[in-house]
N, C-alpha and C positions, 0 to 999 in steps of 0.2 A: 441535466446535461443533455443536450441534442447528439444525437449519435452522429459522428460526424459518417462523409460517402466514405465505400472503402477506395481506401487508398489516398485519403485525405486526411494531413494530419494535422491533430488536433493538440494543440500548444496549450494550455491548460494542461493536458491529460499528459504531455510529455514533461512540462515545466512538473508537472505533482511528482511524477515516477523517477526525474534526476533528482529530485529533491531529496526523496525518499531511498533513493540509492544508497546514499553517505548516514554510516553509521553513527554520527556525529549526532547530524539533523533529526537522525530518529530517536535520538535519547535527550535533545530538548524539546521535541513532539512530545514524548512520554512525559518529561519533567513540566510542562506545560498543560497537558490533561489535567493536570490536578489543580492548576490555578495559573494565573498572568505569574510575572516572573521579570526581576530588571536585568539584564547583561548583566552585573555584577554577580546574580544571581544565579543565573544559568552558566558564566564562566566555571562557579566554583569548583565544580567536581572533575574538570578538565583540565588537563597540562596544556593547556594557551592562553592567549593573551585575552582580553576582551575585544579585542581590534579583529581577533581571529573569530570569535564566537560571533562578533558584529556582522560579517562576513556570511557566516551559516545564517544570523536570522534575514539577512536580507534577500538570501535564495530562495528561502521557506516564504519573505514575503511574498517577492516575487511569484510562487506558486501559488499563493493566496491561502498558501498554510497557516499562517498568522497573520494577527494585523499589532500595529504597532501603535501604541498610543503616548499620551502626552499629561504626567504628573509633577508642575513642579520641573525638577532638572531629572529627572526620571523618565524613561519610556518603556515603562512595561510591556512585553510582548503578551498575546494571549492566541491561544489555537482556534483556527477557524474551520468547522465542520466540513464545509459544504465542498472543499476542494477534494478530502479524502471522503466524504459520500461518492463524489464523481467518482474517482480511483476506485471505489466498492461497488457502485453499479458497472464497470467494465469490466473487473475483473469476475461478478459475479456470472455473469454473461455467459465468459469462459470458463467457469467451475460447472454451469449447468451440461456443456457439451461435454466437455472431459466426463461428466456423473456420466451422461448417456453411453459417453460410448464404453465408461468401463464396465457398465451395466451391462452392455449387448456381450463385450467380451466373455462375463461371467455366464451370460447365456449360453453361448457358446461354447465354453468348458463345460458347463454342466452338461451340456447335448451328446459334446466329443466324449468324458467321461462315460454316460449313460449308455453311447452305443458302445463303447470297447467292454463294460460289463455285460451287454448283452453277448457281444462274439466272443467273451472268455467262456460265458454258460454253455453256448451251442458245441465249445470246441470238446468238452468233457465229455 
């Protein structure tokens, strides 16, 4: 994935993270990691219709979370990597700054700490 400028955005990365919103989508994502899967299939565990669940995977296609293939009267859906690698390199990005700065904070406590036991020793 090419980092997009800031303030430029980047449809892929927005199409993964609506996708990924709906708790629905992320539980045929999971049921999908383990193998391809037909509507029929992926309906089952769900109070809706397959018209509904048809729905959810053509958003996930659309993010290029799946691809949809052709068996027969069958279209198995099956997960595709490379959309949530994108999603995992962006958001890793932002785990490495957040570590920094919690990191600095903790320096910082430890500093603040360190001088208030020094000026509790001198007050005795």
């Amino acid at each position: 994935m090419q980092p997009s400028s800031y303030g430029q955005p980047d449809r892929r990365l927005d199409a993964t993270f609506a996708a990924l919103a709906d708790p629905t989508r992320r539980a045929i994502l999971a049921r999908l990691a383990s193998g391809q899967a037909s509507v029929t299939e992926l309906a089952a565990p769900f109070a809706m219709s397959q018209a509904a669940v048809s729905k959810h995977l053509k958003v996930l296609e659309r993010a290029g979370l799946i691809s949809r293939g052709r068996d027969a009267q069958r279209r198995p859906s099956r997960m595709e990597v490379r959309a949530l690698a994108d999603a995992t390199e962006w958001l890793e990005r932002y785990r490495k700054i957040w570590e920094n700065n919690y990191q600095a904070l903790d320096e910082l406590l430890e500093e603040l700490r360190h001088d208030a036991t020094k000026r509790g020793r001198k007050k005795r």
